[in-house]
C-alpha positions as CSV (number, residue, x, y, z in Angstrom):
1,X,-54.8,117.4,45.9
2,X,-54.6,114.3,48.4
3,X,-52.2,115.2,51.6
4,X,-51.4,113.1,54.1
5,X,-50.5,114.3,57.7
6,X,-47.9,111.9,59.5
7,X,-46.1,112.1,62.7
8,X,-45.8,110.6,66.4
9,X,-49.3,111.1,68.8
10,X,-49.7,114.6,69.9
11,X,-48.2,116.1,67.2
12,X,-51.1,118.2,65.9
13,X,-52.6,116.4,63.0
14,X,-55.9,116.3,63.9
15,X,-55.8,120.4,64.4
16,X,-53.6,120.7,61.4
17,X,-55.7,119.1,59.4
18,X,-58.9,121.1,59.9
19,X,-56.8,124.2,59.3
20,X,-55.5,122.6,56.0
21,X,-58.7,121.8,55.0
22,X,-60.3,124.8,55.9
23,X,-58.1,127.2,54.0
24,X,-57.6,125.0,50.8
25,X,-61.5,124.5,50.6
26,X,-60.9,120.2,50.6
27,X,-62.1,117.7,52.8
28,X,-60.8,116.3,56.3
29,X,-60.8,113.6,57.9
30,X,-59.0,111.7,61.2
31,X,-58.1,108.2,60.3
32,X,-58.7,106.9,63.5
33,X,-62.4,108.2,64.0
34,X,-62.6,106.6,60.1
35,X,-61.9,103.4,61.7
36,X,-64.0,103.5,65.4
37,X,-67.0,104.3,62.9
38,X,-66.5,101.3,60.4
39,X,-65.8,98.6,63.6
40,X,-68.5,101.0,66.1
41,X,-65.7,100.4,68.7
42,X,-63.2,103.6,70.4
43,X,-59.6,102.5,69.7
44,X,-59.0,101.9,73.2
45,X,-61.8,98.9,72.6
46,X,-60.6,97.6,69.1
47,X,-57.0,97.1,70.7
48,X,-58.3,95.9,74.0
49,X,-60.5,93.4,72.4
50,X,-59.0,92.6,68.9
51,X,-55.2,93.2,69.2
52,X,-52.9,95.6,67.3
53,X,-52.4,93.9,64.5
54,X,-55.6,93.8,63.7
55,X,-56.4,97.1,64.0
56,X,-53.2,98.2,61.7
57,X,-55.1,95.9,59.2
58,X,-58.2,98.0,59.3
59,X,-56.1,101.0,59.6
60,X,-54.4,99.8,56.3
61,X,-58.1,99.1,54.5
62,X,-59.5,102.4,55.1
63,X,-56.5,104.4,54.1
64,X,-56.0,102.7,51.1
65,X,-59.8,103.8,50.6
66,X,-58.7,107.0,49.8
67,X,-56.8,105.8,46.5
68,X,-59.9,106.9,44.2
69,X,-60.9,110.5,46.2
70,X,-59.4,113.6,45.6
71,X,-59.4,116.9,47.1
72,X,-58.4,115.8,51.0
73,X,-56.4,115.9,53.9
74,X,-56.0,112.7,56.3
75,X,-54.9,112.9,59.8
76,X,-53.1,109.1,60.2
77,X,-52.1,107.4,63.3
78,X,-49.0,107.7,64.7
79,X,-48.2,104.5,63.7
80,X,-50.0,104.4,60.2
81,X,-47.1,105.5,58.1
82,X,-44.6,102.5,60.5
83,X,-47.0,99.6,59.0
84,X,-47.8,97.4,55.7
85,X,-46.0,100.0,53.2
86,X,-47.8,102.5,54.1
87,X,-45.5,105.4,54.0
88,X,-45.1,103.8,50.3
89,X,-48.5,103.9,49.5
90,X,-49.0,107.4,50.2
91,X,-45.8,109.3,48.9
92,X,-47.5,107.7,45.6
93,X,-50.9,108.7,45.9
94,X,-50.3,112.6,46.9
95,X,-48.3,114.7,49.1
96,X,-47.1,113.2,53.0
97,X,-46.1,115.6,55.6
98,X,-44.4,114.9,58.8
99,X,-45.0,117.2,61.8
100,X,-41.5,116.7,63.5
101,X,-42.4,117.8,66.8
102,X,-40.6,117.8,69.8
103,X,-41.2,114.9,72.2
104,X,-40.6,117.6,75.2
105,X,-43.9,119.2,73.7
106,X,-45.5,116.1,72.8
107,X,-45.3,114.8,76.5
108,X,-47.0,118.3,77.6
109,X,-49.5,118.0,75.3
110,X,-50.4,113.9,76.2
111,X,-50.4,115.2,80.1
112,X,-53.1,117.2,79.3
113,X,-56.6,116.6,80.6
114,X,-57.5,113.2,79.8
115,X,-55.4,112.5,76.4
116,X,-52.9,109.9,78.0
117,X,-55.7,107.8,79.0
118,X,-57.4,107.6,76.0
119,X,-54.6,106.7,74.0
120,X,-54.1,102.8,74.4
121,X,-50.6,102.8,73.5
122,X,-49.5,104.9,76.1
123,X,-52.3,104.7,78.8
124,X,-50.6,102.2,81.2
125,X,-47.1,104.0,81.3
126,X,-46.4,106.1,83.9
127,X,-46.1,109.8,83.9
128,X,-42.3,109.6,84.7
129,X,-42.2,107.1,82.3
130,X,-43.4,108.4,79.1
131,X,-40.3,110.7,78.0
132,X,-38.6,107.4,77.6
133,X,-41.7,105.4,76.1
134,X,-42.1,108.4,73.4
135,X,-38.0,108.6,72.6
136,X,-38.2,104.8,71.9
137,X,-41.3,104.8,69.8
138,X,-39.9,107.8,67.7
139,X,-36.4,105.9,67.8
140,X,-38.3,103.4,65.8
141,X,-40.5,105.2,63.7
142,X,-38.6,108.1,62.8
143,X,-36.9,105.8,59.6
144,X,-40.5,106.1,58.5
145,X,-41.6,109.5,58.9
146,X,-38.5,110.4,57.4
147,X,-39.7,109.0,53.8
148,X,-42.3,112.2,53.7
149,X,-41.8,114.7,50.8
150,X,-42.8,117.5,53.6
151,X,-41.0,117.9,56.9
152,X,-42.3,120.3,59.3
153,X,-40.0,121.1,62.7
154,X,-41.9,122.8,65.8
155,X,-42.8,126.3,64.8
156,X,-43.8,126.1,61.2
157,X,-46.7,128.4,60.4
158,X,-49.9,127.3,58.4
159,X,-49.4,130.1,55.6
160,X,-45.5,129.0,54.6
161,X,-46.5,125.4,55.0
162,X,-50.1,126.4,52.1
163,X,-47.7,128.2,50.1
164,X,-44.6,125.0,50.2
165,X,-47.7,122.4,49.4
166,X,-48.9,124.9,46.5
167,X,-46.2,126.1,44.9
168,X,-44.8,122.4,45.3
169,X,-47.7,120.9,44.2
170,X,-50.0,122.8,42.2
């Protein structure tokens, strides 16, 4: 079973995916802390120092890594599935699923502690600011995250969602 975890920044699939993993026994893992360990840079740096489009390159090579495991759940980048077919690429190799989450909660959630600042697509933008930053970004993603096989809307809960993904995809 290979899932993939899409969706806009602070929607949860980091969290999701450790609960994912946990209760179908697989492996997880975070795309982006894939990639700051293969260029031993934090995004923030690899952006700062090397540009975006780099980094969606590298962000393209490690995902497409996963073409020969099996048994795993990814966490992408908000922006993974927007770049280089890569929505394509992963509605063939296993199962995608989109955490549709509200930008209202989103914007909570990125207000939070230090989260804004360590995010460099968002770290400049003022707090006043970011409802509008987020509604543009999703404005132009959504076509994307749309493309998933799985959509999940603000309260989903983890046991409808394992028993969807099995009985959907045994």
């Amino acid at each position: 079973m290979k899932i993939f975890l899409i969706g806009m920044m602070g929607s949860g699939k980091s969290f999701l995916c450790q609960q994912l993993a946990e209760r179908l026994q697989i492996n997880a893992y975070d795309l982006d802390d894939l990639i700051e360990a293969k260029e031993q840079k934090t995004i923030e740096e690899i952006f700062n120092t090397k540009g975006e489009d780099y980094f969606r390159t590298k962000e393209t090579e490690i995902l497409k890594s996963f073409a020969h495991k099996e048994n795993f759940v990814v966490a992408t980048g908000g922006g993974t599935a927007c770049f280089n077919n890569n929505i394509e690429w992963m509605n063939k190799q296993g199962i995608t699923i989109w955490l549709n989450i509200s930008l209202d909660v989103i914007a909570k959630r990125l207000l939070k502690g230090k989260e804004k600042e360590q995010r460099p697509l968002i770290k400049d933008i003022s707090n006043d600011a970011l409802q509008i930053f987020l509604q543009l970004m999703f404005e132009q993603r959504k076509k994307h995250y749309e493309q998933a096989r799985i959509t999940l809307k603000n309260n989903y809960h983890i046991d409808t969602l394992l028993s969807l993904i099995q009985t959907n995809y045994p």
